[in-house]
Every structure is written in structure tokens, then in C-alpha cells.
C-alpha positions, 0 to 999 in steps of 0.5 A: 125092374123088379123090386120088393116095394110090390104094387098090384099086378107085379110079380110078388112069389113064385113057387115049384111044385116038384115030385122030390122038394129034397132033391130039388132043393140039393140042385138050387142050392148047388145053382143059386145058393139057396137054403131050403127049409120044409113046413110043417103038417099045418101047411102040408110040407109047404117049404121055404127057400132062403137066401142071406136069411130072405124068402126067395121061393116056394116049394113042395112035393106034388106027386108026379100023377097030380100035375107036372113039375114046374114054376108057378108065379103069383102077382100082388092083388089087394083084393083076391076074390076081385081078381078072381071074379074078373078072371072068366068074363076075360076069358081064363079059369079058376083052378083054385078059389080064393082062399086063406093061407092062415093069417099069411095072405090070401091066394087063388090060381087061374089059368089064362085063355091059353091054359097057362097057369098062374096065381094072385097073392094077397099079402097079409103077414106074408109080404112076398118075396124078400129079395128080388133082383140080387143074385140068386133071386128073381130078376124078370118074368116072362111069359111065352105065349101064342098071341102076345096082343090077346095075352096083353087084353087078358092080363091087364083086364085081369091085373091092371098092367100097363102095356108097352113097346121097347123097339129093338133092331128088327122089332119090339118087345112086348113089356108090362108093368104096374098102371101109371108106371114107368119103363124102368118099373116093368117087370115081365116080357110077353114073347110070341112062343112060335118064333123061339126055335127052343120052345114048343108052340103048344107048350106056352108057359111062364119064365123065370129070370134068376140073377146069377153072377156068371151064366156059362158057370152056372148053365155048366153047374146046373148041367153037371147036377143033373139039369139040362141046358135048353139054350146055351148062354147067349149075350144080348145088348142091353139086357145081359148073358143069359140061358135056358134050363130045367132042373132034374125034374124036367122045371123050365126057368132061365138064368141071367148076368144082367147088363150093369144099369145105364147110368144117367 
């Protein structure tokens, strides 16, 4: 379970990189209720979306010809250039050096050995997220991936996590979380691309999870506001009703009414 007390290797910002943040903005706000509010020249139109006055995302316009619309998520690291130096000798890339964000933080980008791209966040003013797992805010991460056990050495080389086995009827999903951790605190699901009939095997990429209050309403909203349904709202035991999107944009994310928490 996500929470904003962020310990390395969780999960601690996640971003989109949209060729019109204005009209990107419009359909979130219309889906998960956020409020967008566009940076200034200083960090190149770098915006924030807001829920209940809290940070819940990044966003900016990048065009079209410099990369594809998409989420992008940061794990917390205490040590960016660490991270970043262990990145190649697990066999991933730096797409971005460390560098300053101002005094906010300090970030760097990589792309692991299948080429799926993700970055590390520093905090310094800038702590991460300020709501996570509510409504309208990130919930879980997942990664779709061609070897979950290569992705798994990959990550906790270069992250630190600690790899575990939820078994289910008929298998077992693979979770990770913060070293020395416990179920409860896993925050990302590693999934085999190949047996998701919605996904593309030559397209691994990371998911993410927003909480919403309904998943038929809001996969019906984000459908009539120009998105597209991927996987039409399914129930699972446990975990809740959830369903796959892309915003007008062509962004894949997914959306999810978690299952009430089991108690004692």
C-alpha cells in the first residue's frame, strides 16, 4: 500500500509528458477531479495537478516529435548519482544525468533492460506526492514486463526492493516493496506482458493505479471525454473493480475502487 511516509525505492512522483498539458488537464479534471496549475518559464511550463490543495502529479507539454504521451513514475532515492551509477552494471541506461531540480529535489531517468523508462526523485523541498491512495490519487504501481524474474534482479539491484509472492488460485503475483518491509507496505505489482490479451508484448511499460470512487463511472467518463476504455471494468476478490484507460492523448493508466481493507 502506498503512503506519503516514502521510504527509498517506493514510489514518490509520477508525471505526463503530454503534446497539450491544457486539454490533458480538462480530461483529468473531468476523471479524477484534479486541478492543473502550469509553472512558470524558470521550470519550462513544468505544472502541477492538485487535489484538496495537494500535489497528486506532474505534467508538461512535450511535443509530439520528442517522445510519446505517457505516465512516467520516480522511486525515492537518498542518493541520485548512487542510483544512477548502479544503473548500467544492472543492465539499464541513463536517459537523463542526475541533476538539480532548483532546491526542490534532485531527479535522473533511466530505462531498464527492456527499455521501459522510469526516474529517481531526491527530495529536498519538494517531498513527493502529497496524497496518495485516496481518491483521485495514486494507488499502486505496476510494471508489465517480458521477464518478471529479470525485471525483479533489475529493480532491487538498482532500488533496493524486496521481492515477493502473493499466491492466488491458479498462480502468484509478483510484488515488491521496501527492504525489510511487510505485504502490507508493497507498492508495485511485476505482471508477465505476454499473458495480458490487452497489452502488446513488444510495448512493456509501467501502470498507474488511480483510486476512484466508482470504475464503471469513471471508465464511462473518461470514454465520453475523448479517452478510450482498454479493459472494461472487471471485479477481482480482494483487490477491488478496476479498468484500463488512455486519455485523448493515447497516456495508458488504469483506474481502480479498491476492495474495503480486511480488517484484523
Amino acid at each position: 500500500m502506498l503512503t506519503t511516509e516514502y521510504k527509498d525505492g517506493s514510489p514518490n512522483w509520477v508525471d505526463l509528458a503530454t503534446p497539450d498539458i491544457e486539454a490533458a488537464a480538462g480530461f483529468y479534471e473531468g476523471l479524477l477531479g484534479w486541478d492543473f496549475r502550469a509553472g512558470g518559464e524558470e521550470v519550462g511550463g513544468y505544472g502541477m495537478f492538485h487535489l484538496g490543495g495537494r500535489t497528486v502529479a506532474g505534467g508538461m507539454t512535450v511535443p509530439a516529435d520528442r517522445g510519446p504521451c505517457a505516465w512516467q513514475v520516480y522511486f525515492q532515492t537518498s542518493d541520485t548519482d548512487a542510483t544512477a551509477a548502479a544503473v548500467p552494471g544492472a543492465g539499464g541506461t541513463v536517459t537523463v544525468e542526475p541533476m538539480d531540480v532548483m532546491d526542490f529535489g534532485r531527479m535522473a531517468v533511466f530505462a531498464d533492460p527492456e527499455g521501459v523508462g522510469f526516474g529517481v526523485w531526491q527530495p529536498r523541498k519538494n517531498a513527493g506526492l502529497g496524497a496518495v491512495t485516496e481518491v483521485g490519487s495514486l494507488c499502486w504501481t505496476e510494471l508489465y514486463t517480458g521477464d518478471v524474474a529479470a525485471a525483479a534482479r533489475f529493480y532491487g539491484a538498482v532500488l533496493g526492493w524486496e521481492i515477493r509472492e502473493m499466491p492466488y488460485e491458479g498462480g502468484a503475483y509478483t510484488m515488491a516493496g521496501p527492504a525489510g518491509g511487510t505485504d502490507e507496505e508493497s507498492f508495485a505489482g511485476l505482471v508477465p506482458i505476454s499473458v495480458d490479451p490487452v497489452e502488446d508484448a513488444e510495448q512493456p511499460y509501467w501502470s498507474l493505479y488511480f483510486e476512484v470512487a466508482d470504475c464503471d463511472a469513471a471508465a464511462a467518463k473518461a470514454e465520453e471525454t475523448g479517452g478510450k476504455v482498454r479493459l472494461t471494468p472487471v471485479f477481482m476478490e480482494g483487490v477491488g473493480r478496476f479498468a484500463k484507460l488512455a486519455d485523448p492523448f493515447g497516456a495508458r493508466f488504469a483506474v481502480i475502487a479498491s476492495a474495503p481493507a480486511s480488517g484484523p
